[in-house]
C-alpha positions as CSV (number, residue, x, y, z in Angstrom):
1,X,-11.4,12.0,-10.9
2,X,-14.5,9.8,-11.6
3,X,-16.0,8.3,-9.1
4,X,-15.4,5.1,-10.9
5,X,-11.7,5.6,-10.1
6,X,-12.3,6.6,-6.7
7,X,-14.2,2.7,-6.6
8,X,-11.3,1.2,-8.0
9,X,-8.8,3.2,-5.9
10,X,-10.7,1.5,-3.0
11,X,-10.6,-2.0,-4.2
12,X,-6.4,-1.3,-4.2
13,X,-7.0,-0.5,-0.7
14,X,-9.0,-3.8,-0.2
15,X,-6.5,-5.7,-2.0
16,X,-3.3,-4.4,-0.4
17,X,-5.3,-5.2,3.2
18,X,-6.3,-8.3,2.3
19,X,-3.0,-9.7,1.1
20,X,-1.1,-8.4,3.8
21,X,-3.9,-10.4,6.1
22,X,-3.1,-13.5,4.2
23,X,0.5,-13.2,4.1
24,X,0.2,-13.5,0.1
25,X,-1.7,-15.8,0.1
26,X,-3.8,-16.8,-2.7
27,X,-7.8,-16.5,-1.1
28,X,-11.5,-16.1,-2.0
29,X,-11.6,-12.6,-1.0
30,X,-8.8,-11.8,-3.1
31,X,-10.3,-13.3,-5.8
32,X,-13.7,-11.6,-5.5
33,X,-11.8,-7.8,-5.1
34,X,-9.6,-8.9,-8.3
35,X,-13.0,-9.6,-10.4
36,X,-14.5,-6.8,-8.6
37,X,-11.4,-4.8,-9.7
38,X,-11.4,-5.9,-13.7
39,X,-15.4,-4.9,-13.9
40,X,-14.7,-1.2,-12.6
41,X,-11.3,-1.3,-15.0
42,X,-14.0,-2.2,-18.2
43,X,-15.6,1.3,-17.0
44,X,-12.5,4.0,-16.9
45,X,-11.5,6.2,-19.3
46,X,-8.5,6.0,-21.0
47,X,-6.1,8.6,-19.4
48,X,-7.2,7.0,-16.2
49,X,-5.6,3.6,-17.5
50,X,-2.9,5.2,-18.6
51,X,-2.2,6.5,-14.7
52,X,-2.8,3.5,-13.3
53,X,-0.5,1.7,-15.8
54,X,2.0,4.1,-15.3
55,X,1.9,3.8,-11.4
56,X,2.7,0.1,-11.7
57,X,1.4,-2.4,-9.0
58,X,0.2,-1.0,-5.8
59,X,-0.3,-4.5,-3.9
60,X,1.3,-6.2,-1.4
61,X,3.2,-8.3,-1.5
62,X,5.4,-6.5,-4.2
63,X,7.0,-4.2,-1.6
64,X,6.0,-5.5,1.1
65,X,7.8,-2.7,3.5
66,X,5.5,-0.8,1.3
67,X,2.4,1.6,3.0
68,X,-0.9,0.6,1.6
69,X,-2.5,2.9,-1.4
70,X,-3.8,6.3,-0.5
71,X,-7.4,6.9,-1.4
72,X,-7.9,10.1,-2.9
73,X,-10.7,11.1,-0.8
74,X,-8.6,10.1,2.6
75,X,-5.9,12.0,4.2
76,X,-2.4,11.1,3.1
77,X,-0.6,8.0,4.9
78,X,2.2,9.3,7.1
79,X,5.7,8.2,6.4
80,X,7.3,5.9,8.8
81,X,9.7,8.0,10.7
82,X,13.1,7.1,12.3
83,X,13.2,7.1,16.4
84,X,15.5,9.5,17.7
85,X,18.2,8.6,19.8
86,X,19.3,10.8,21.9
87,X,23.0,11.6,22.2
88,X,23.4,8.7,19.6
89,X,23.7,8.8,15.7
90,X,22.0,5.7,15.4
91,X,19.7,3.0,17.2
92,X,22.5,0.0,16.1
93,X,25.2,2.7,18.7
94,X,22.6,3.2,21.7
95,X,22.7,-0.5,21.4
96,X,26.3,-1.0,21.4
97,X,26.8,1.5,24.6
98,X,23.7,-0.3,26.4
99,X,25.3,-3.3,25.4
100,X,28.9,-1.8,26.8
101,X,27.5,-0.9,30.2
């Protein structure tokens, strides 16, 4: 990976964060990482455009239950995981019996 994939890996990163912070909004900061973004895509290589075009969007807000972007030199985001419940199949039933009593 070139380190001018790792940059624009980052500015992902910056994006997502900075949407999400702004709801969607459009704002300055998202414009300067989205200028920032289409200098650094000028300098990749073209099998490196054809992963990113492949991958799709990464930003928020197009999934926004979405994690951000991994960077490829951090460690791995870790998956949201379901509470346990236990003695119940489900939080919607440990409701129900709380509910009950």
């Amino acid at each position: 990976m070139t380190k001018e994939l790792v940059h624009y890996r980052r500015l992902e990163r910056r994006l997502w964060m900075t949407r999400w912070r702004h709801a969607g909004r459009e704002s300055v900061e998202e414009d300067a990482i989205l200028d920032e973004m289409e200098s650094i895509w000028m300098t990749l290589m073209e099998d490196e455009h054809a992963l990113l075009r492949f991958e799709g969007p990464r930003c928020w807000p197009t999934d926004p239950s979405s994690l951000p972007p991994e960077l490829a030199d951090a460690l791995p985001a870790a998956a949201p995981t379901q509470w346990a419940y236990e003695g119940f199949r489900s939080a919607a039933e440990a409701i129900l019996s709380a509910d009950a009593a």
